[in-house]
C-alpha positions as CSV (number, residue, x, y, z in Angstrom):
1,X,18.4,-250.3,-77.8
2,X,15.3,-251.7,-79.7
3,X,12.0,-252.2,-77.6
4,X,10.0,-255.3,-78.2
5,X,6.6,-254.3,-79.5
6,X,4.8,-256.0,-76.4
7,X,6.2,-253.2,-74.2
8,X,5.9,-250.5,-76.5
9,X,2.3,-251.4,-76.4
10,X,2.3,-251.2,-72.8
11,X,4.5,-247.9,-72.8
12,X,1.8,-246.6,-75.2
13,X,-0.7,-247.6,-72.3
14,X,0.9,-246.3,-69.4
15,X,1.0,-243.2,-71.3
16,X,-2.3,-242.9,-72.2
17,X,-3.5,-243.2,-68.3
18,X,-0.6,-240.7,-67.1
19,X,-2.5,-238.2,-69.5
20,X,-5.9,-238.8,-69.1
21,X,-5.1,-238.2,-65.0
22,X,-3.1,-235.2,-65.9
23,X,-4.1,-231.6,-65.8
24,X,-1.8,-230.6,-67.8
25,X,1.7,-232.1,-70.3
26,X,4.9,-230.0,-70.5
27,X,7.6,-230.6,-73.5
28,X,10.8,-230.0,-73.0
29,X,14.2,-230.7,-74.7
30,X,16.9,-232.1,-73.2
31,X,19.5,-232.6,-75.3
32,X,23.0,-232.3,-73.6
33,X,21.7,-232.4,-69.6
34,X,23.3,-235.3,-67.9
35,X,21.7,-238.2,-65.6
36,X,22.2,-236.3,-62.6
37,X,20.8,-233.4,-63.8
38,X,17.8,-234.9,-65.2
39,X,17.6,-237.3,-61.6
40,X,17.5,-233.4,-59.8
41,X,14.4,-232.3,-62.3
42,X,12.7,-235.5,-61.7
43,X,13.1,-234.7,-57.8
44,X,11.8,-231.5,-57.8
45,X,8.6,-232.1,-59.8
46,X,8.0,-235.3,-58.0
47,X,8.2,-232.4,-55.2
48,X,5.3,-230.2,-56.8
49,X,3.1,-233.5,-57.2
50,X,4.0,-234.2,-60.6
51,X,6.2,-236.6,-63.0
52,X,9.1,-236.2,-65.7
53,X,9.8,-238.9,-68.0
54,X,12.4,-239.3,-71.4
55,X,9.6,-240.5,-74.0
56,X,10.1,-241.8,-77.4
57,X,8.0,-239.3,-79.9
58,X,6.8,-242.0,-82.0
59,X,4.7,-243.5,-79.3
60,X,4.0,-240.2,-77.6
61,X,1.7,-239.4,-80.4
62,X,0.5,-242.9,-80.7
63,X,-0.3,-242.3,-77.0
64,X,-1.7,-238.5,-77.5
65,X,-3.8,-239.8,-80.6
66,X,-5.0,-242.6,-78.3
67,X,-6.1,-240.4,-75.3
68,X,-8.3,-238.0,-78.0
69,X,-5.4,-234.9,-77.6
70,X,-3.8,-233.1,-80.1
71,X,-0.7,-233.7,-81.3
72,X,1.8,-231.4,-81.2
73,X,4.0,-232.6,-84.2
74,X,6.5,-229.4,-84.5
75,X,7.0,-229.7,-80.4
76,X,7.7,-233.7,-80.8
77,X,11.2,-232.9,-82.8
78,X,14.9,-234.0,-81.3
79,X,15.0,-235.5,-77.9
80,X,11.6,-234.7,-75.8
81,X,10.9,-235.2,-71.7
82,X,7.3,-234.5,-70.9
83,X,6.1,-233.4,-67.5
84,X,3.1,-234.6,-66.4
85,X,1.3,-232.2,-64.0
86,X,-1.6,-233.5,-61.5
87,X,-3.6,-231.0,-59.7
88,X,-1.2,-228.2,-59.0
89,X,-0.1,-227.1,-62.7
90,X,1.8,-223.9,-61.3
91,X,4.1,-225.8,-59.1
92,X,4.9,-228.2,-61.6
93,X,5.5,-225.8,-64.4
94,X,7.5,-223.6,-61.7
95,X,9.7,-226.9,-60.7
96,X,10.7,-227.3,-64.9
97,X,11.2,-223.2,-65.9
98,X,13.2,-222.8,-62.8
99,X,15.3,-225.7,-64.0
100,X,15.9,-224.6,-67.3
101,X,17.1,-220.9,-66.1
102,X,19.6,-223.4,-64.0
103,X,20.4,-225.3,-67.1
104,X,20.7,-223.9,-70.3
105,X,20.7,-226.7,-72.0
106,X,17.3,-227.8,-71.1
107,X,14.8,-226.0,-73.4
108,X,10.5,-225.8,-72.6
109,X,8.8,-226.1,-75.9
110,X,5.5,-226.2,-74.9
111,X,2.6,-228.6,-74.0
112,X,-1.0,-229.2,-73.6
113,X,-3.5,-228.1,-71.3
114,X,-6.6,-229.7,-71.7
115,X,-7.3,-230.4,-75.0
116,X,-5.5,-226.8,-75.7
117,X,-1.8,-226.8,-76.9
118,X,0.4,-224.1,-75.1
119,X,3.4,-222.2,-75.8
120,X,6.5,-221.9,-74.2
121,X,5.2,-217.8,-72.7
122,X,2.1,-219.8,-71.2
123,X,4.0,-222.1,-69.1
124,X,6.4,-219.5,-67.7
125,X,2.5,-217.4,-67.3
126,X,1.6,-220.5,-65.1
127,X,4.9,-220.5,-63.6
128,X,4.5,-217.2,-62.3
129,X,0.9,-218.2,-60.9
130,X,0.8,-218.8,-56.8
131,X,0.2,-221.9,-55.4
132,X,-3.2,-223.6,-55.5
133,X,-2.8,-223.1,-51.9
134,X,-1.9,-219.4,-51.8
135,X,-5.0,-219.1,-54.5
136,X,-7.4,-220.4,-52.3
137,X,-6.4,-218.4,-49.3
138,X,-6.9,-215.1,-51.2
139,X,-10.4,-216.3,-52.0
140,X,-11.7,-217.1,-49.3
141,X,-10.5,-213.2,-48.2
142,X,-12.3,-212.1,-51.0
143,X,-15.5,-213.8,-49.9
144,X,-15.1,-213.2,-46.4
145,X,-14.4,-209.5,-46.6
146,X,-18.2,-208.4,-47.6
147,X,-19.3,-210.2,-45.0
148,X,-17.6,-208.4,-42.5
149,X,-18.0,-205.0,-43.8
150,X,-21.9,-205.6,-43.4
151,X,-21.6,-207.0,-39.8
152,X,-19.6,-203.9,-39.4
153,X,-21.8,-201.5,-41.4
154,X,-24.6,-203.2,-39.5
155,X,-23.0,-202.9,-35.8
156,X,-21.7,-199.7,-36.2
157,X,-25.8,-198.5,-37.0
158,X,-27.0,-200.3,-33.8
159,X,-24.4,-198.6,-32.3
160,X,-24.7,-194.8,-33.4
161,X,-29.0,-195.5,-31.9
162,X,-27.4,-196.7,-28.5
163,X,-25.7,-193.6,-28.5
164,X,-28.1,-191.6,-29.5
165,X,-30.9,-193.2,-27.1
166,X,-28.1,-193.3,-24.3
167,X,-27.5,-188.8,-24.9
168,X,-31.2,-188.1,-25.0
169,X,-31.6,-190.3,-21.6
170,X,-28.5,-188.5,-20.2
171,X,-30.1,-185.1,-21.6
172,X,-33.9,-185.9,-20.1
173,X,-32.5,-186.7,-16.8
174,X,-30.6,-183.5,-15.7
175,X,-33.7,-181.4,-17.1
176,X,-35.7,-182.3,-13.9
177,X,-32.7,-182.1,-12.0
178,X,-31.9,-178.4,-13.2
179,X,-35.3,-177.5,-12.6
């Protein structure tokens, strides 16, 4: 079905803002997945705070060359969907690899993150990575554990000179009374 060159214009656009507010872009093949399937991917990324979208390559790169990235030219070969990832890269890139172990016929090629093009071991790295919430958690422990090993180093030296102070009172007091 042919697109009128208005729209592809506008395609090219939408594109072009879907990338500069993306983290990150993950390319994947699709060949032989069916509408449901790919309805079930675009649910579970729309889940991690991301998108999924069947692009036509030719104005993908018009749209990367637009936007100042790279262009991955061996990754933009057969059928491509791109995954668009906002702030939570992990959980988006988690969301796609899971799906393709599901489906076999849904292969990751790659992507860009940044300006940086990835390979297809770096998004199943960043798949592996814990949540941005789960991230955060650990460090704030990790900033909040010095801390209270000092109030406890520091407590715990108040504390051994109250004991001390406290057994040489004890001790001064029954002297007199022994004598």
């Amino acid at each position: 079905m042919a697109i009128s060159r208005a729209k592809k214009e506008e395609l090219v656009k939408q594109y072009v803002e879907q990338f500069n507010s993306s983290e990150a872009i993950i390319i994947t093949d699709y060949r032989g997945l069916k509408v449901t399937d790919l309805e079930q991917l675009r649910a579970k990324v729309r889940e991690a705070n991301g998108g999924f979208s069947i692009v036509k390559n030719t104005l993908i790169r018009r749209a990367l060359t637009e936007a100042g990235l790279p262009v991955p030219d061996e990754m933009l070969i057969g059928p491509v969907g791109i995954g668009l990832c906002g702030s939570n890269i992990s959980e988006v890139a988690k969301a796609i690899t899971n799906f393709a172990k599901e489906n076999e016929a849904m292969t990751i090629k790659g992507g860009l993150m940044g300006d940086q093009l990835i390979d297809e071991a770096a998004i199943k790295n960043l798949a592996n990575l814990p949540s941005l919430e789960i991230l955060r958690a650990q460090l704030l422990g990790l900033i909040n554990t010095p801390a209270s090993q000092l109030v406890g180093a520091l407590s715990g030296g108040v504390r051994q000179v109250v004991n001390v102070i406290h057994a040489y009172s004890e001790t001064g007091s029954e002297a007199p009374a022994d004598a």
